[in-house]
N, C-alpha and C positions, 0 to 999 in steps of 0.2 A: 581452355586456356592452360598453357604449361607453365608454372611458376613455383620458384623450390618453398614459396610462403604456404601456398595450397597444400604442400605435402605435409609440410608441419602441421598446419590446421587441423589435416588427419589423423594427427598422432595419438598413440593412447595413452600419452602421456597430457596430465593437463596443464600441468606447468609448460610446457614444452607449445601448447595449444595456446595459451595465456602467451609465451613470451610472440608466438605467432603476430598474434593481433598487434599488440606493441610497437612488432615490427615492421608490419602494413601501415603504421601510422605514420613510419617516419621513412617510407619506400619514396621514391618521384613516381612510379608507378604505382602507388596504394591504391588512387582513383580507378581503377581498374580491377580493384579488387572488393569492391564494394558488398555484390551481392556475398561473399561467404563469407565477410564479418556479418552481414544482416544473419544469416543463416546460425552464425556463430552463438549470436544470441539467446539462442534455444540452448546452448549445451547445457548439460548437467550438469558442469561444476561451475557454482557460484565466480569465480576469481575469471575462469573463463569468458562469462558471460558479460560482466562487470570490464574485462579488455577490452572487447569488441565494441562494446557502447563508451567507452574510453574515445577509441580508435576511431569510431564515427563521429563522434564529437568534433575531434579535431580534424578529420578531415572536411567538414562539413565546412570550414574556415575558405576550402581552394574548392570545393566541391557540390556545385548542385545535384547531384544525383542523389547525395543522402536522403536528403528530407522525403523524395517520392518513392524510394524505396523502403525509410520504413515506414511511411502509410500505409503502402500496398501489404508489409508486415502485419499491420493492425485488421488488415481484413482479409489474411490467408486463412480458409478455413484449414479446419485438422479436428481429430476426434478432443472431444471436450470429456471433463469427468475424471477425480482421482481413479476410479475404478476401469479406467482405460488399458492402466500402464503408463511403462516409459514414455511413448509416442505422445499420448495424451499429455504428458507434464512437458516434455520438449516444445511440443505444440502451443500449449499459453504460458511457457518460460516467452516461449521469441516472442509472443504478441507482448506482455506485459513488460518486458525489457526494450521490446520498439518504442513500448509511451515511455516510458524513463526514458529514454533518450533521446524523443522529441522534447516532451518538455524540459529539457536543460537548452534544445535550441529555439523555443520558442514560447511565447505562456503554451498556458495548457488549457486546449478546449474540448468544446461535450465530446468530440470527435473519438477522446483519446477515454472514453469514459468504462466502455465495456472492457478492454482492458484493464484498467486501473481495477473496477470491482473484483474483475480475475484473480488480478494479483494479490488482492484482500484474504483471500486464503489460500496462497499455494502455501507450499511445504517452508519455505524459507524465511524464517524472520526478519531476516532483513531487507529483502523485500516487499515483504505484506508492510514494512513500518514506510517505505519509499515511497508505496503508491497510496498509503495514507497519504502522508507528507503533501503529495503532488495533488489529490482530492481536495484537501485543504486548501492550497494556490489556486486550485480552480476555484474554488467554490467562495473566495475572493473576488474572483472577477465576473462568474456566472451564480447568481443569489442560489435559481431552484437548485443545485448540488445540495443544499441543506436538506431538502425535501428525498433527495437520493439516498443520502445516510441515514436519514429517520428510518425508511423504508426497508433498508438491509438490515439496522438494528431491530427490527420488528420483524421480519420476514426471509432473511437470506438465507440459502437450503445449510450454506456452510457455518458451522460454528466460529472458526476462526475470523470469516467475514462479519461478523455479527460483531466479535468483539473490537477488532480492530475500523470498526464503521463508527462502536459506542467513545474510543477515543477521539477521530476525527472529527467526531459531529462537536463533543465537545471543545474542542479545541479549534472549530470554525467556529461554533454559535453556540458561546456559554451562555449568553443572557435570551436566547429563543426561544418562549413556551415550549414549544413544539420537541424542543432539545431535553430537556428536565421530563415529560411527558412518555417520550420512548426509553431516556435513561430511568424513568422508574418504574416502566412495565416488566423493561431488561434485566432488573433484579430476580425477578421471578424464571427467568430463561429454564431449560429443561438445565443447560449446560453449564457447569460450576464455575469454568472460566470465564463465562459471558457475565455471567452473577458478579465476580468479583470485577470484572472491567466495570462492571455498570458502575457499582458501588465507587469506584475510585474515579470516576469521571464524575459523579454527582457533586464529588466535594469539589472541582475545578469547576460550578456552576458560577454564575453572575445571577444577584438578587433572585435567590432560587426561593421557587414557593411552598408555602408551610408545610407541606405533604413532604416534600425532601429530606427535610430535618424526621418529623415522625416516621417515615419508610426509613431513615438511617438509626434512629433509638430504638426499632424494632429489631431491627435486624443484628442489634448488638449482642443478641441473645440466642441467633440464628446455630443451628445444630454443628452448623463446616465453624471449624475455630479459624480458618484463616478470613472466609468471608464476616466474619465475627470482628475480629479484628481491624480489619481494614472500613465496617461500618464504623466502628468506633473512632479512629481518625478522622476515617472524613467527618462524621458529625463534632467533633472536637474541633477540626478545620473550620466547620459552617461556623459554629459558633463565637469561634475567635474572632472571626470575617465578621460576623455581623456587631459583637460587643465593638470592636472600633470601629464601624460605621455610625456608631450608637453616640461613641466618645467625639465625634470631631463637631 
């Protein structure tokens, strides 16, 4: 297909890539340009990636073809693994920026799940904090997702996934045994950021059990002065939380 929006798409410019998408959005012929905003998705720069899922949003308004092609997104294989390379990050950029952009056109089911975990630790903060976000909405409407977080707080090969799985879970099911349980093993993580997530989720608990409070007065004394710190608020947190529960 010859089209002067494809040539920009190519550019090595990103902004120029970015105003691309934009302008597939607002073409009569955009519908026809489907697959290489899908493909768009993968680029490397954040803003680029962020247009094209713009771009399909809206065209998805005139357009059934969105939604089947980026499912078939969600299950393009491609080399997996930081330690790939470029291809590798390209590869679960597109997959995890497919589920971002179904779920804005649709809830969000287990379907879209391997992704979302992906995106739990790529390189980008702001998309590891989206497809938290989006785990959360699921796991609203699908309960075991709570049982998926526990799991990756406990076990996920990636650090980053670990911490941003011990916000999520809190902030799906702060009143969950099960929730207080993995956040208090996660204190102990090899990884100092997992450690401090854990800690700063525990104070976001609901009627959390005695063990919280004592893992957070121990840890006031913890060797890392930031994780020190941050035990010390939260246990200051619990404690406030529970004196007016105490008071009403």
């Amino acid at each position: 297909m010859s089209h002067p929006l494809l040539a920009q798409l190519a550019s090595p410019d990103a902004a120029a890539r970015a105003a691309a998408c934009r302008a597939i959005a607002a073409d009569p012929a955009g519908a026809l340009l489907l697959e290489p905003l899908v493909a768009a998705l993968g680029d490397p720069e954040r803003a680029v990636a962020r247009a094209a899922g713009d771009a399909l949003v809206a065209l998805a308004r005139t357009s059934e073809g969105v939604v089947p092609l980026l499912r078939a997104a969600l299950r393009r294989s491609g080399p997996r693994g930081a330690g790939q390379g470029a291809a590798a990050r390209a590869a679960a950029a597109q997959r995890v920026h497919a589920a971002l952009t179904l779920a804005r056109l649709e809830p969000p089911e287990p379907g879209l799940l391997p992704a979302l975990v992906e995106g739990l630790g790529l390189r980008d903060g702001d998309v590891r904090w989206s497809a938290a976000r989006v785990l959360v909405d699921m796991g609203r409407l699908h309960p075991p997702i709570v049982g998926v977080l526990v799991g990756l707080v406990r076990g996920a090969d990636d650090a980053a996934a670990r911490r941003m799985a011990a916000f999520a879970l809190r902030e799906l099911a702060p009143d969950h045994p099960a929730t207080a349980r993995a956040l208090l093993e996660a204190t102990g993580d090899d990884d100092p950021h997992v450690r401090r997530a854990a800690v700063t989720a525990l104070a976001g608990l609901l009627d959390p059990p005695p063990e919280v409070g004592e893992r957070l007065e121990a840890l006031r004394a913890d060797p890392d002065p930031t994780l020190a710190r941050l035990a010390a608020l939260a246990y200051e947190r619990l404690e406030a939380t529970a004196q007016r529960e105490a008071e009403r």
